[in-house]
C-alpha positions in Angstrom: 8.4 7.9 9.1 9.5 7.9 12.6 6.1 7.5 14.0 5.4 4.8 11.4 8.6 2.8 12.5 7.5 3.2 16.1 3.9 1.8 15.2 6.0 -1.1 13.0 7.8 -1.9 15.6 5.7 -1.9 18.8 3.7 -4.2 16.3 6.0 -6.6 15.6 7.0 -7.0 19.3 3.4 -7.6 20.3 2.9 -10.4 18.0 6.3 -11.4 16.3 4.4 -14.4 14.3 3.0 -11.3 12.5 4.1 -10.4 9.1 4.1 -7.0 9.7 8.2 -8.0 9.6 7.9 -7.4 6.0 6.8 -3.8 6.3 9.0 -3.1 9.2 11.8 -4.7 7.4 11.0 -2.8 4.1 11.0 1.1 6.2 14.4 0.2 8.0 15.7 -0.5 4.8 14.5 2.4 3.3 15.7 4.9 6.0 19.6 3.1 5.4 19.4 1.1 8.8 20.9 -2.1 6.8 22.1 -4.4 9.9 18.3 -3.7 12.0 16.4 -4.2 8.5 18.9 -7.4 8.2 18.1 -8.6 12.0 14.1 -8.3 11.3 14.0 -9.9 7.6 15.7 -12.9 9.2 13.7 -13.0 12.5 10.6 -13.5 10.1 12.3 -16.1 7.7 13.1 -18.3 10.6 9.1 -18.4 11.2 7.9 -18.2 7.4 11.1 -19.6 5.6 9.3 -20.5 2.3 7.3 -17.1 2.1 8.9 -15.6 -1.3 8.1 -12.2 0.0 10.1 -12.6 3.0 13.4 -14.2 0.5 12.6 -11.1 -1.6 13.1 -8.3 1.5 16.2 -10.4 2.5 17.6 -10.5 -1.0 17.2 -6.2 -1.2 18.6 -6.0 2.1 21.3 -8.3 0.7 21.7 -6.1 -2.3 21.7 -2.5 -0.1 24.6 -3.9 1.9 26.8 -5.4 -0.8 25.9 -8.9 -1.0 25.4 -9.1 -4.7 26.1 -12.5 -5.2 24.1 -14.2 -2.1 21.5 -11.7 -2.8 21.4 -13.5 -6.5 21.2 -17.3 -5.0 18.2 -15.7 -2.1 15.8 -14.8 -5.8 17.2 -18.0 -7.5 15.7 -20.0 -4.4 12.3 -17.9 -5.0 11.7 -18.9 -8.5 12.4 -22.5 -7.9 9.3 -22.2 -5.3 7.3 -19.3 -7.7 9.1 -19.0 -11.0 7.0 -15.8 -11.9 7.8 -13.6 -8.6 7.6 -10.1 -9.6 10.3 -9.0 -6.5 12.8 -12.0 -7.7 12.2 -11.4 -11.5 12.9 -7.6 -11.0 16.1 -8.0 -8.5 17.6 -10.6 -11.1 17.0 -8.4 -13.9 18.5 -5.8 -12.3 21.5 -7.4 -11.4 21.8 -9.1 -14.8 21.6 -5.5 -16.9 24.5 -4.5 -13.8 26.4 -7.6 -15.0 26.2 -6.8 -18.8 24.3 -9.8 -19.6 21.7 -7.9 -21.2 19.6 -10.7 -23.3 19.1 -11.9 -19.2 18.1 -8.6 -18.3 15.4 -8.5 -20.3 14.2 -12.0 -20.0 13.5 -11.6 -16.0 12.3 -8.1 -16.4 9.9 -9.3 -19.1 8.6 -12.2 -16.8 8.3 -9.1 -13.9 6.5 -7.2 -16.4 3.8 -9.6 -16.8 3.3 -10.5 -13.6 2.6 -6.9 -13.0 2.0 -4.3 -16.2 1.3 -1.8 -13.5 5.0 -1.7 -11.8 6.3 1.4 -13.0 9.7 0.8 -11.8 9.7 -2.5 -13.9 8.3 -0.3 -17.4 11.5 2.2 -16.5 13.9 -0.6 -16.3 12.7 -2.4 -19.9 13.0 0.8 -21.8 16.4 1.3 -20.4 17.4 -2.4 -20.8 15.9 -2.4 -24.4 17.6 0.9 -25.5 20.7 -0.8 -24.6 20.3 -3.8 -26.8 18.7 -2.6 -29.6 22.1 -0.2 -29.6 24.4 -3.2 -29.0 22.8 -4.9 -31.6 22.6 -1.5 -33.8 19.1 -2.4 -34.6 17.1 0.4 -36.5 14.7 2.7 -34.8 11.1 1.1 -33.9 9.4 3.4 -35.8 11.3 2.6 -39.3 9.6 -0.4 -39.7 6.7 1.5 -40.5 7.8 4.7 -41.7 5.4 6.4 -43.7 2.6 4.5 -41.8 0.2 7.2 -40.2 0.2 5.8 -36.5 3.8 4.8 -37.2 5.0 6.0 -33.0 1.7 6.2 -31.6 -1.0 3.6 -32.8 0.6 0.7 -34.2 2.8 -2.1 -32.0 4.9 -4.9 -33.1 6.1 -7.5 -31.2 7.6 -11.1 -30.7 6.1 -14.0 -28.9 7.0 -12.8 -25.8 5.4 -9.8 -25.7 8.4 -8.4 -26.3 8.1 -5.0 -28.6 9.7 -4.9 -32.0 8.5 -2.0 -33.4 6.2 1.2 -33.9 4.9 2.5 -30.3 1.1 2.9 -28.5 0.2 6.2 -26.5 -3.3 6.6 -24.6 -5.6 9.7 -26.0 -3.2 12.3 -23.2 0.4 11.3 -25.0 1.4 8.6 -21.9 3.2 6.2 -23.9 2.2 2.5 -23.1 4.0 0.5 -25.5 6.0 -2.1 -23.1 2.3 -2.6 -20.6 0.6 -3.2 -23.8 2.8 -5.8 -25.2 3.3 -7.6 -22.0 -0.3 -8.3 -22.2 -0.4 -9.6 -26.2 1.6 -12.7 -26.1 -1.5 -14.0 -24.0 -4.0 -12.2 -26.1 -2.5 -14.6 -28.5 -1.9 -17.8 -27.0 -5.8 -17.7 -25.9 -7.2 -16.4 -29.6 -5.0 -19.9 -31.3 -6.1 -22.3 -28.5 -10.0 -21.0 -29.1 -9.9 -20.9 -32.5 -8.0 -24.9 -32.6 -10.9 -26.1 -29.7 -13.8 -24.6 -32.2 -12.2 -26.9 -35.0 -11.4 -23.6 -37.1 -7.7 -23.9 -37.5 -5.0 -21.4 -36.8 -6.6 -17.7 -36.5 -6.1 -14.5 -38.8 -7.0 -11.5 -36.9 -9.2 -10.3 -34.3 -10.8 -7.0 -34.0 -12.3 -5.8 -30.9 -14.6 -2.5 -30.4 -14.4 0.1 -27.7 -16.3 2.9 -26.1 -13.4 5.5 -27.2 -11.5 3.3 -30.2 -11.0 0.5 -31.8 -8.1 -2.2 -31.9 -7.0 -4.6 -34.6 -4.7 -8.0 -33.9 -3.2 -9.4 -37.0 -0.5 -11.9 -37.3 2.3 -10.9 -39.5 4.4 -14.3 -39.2 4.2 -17.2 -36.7 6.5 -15.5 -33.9 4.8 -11.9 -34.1 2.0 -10.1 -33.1 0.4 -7.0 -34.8 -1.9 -4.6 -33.1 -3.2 -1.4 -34.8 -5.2 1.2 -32.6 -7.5 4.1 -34.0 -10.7 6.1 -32.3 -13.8 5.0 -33.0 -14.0 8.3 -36.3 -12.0 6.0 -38.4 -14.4 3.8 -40.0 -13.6 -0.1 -40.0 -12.8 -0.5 -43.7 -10.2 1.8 -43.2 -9.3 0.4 -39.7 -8.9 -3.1 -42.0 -7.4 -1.3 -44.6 -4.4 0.2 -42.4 -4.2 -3.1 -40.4 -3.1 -4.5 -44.0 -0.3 -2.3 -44.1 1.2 -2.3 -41.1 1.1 -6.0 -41.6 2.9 -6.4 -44.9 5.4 -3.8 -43.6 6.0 -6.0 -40.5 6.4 -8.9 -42.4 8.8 -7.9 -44.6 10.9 -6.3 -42.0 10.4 -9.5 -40.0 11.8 -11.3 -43.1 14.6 -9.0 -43.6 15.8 -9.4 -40.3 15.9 -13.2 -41.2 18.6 -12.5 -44.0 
């Protein structure tokens, strides 16, 4: 690390139009050295002051040394230039979950989440954030909805508009769940399968089912706000892929109904 903040900063002094700042920047702050981590983030905004990635360093800089609350205007700024910044969505979802506000919480983090279904730290922070909320709220466990369902915790996923999951749960073939990557993904799946289906003149879509080299999936919508997707390997044959699909949808549905009450 030493060596690398040497390299960094030999860099940066060669050529400070460079934007190695934002790595320099990044490994001060990470090693606790708030005020030399500060003194670099703002040495590069006075050159790039519109780069988001640049705001974003400031902002955790910001946050590490206190500044909650001018760390919160510094990622307000960013999504007024790029409302779907993965480092501004994630810092005001963190400090929204801080705050209590959870229903904000989630609505950044889900917006990080999409941006990037890879971000690890992002997937931790949703499960956490949702496990609070769905207690606040006393909301049942996500399996329930389809309890008695085979799949009920490990092939079959509910969710809202947003890609937000409502139920049941999604694991790859070695047990890694995937349930919150998954669903960030289906709210577009969606969008795309309605706009097709209105452009080809066929009116609003029922399902889709798409085949794989190790399984096969199957999209259904169970109301006008929700998604349905049901996930077997490629042994179970497709009348009974349909067949379960059917099930999982009527149970969603009148869950989704109940909830309406």
């Amino acid at each position: 690390m030493v060596d690398d903040l040497k390299g960094l900063s030999a860099e940066f002094a060669r050529d400070p139009d460079s934007l190695v700042f934002l790595r320099l920047g990044e490994a001060l702050r990470m090693r606790g050295e708030i005020e030399a981590a500060s003194r670099v983030a703002q040495t590069g905004l006075e050159r790039y002051p519109d780069l988001p990635e640049a705001r974003d360093l400031y902002a955790r800089i910001l946050v590490d040394g206190g500044q909650i609350g001018e760390a919160r205007q510094v990622w307000w700024g960013i999504l007024e230039i790029e409302p779907r910044h993965l480092g501004a969505n994630k810092g005001l979802g963190y400090l929204w979950y801080g705050d209590g506000d959870l229903d904000r919480a989630l609505e950044h983090l889900e917006t990080a989440l999409a941006a990037d279904p890879t971000d690890q730290s992002v997937v931790q922070a949703l499960r956490v954030v949702r496990m609070a909320a769905a207690e606040a709220e006393e909301m049942p466990p996500a399996p329930a909805i389809f309890e008695g369902l085979e799949g009920a915790d490990h092939g079959l996923l509910l969710v809202d508009q947003r890609g937000r999951p409502l139920g049941g749960g999604l694991k790859t073939p070695q047990g890694t769940p995937v349930a919150d990557e998954v669903a960030a993904y289906l709210g577009g799946v969606g969008d795309e399968a309605q706009r097709a289906a209105r452009l080809l003149g066929l009116g609003d879509w029922q399902w889709l089912v798409t085949e794989s080299e190790d399984g096969n999936l199957h999209l259904t919508r169970p109301t006008e706000g929700s998604l349905l997707l049901v996930v077997r390997d490629r042994s179970v044959p497709a009348g009974r892929l349909t067949y379960l699909a059917a099930k999982a949808n009527e149970a969603a549905r009148s869950w989704l109904e109940a909830q309406q009450l």
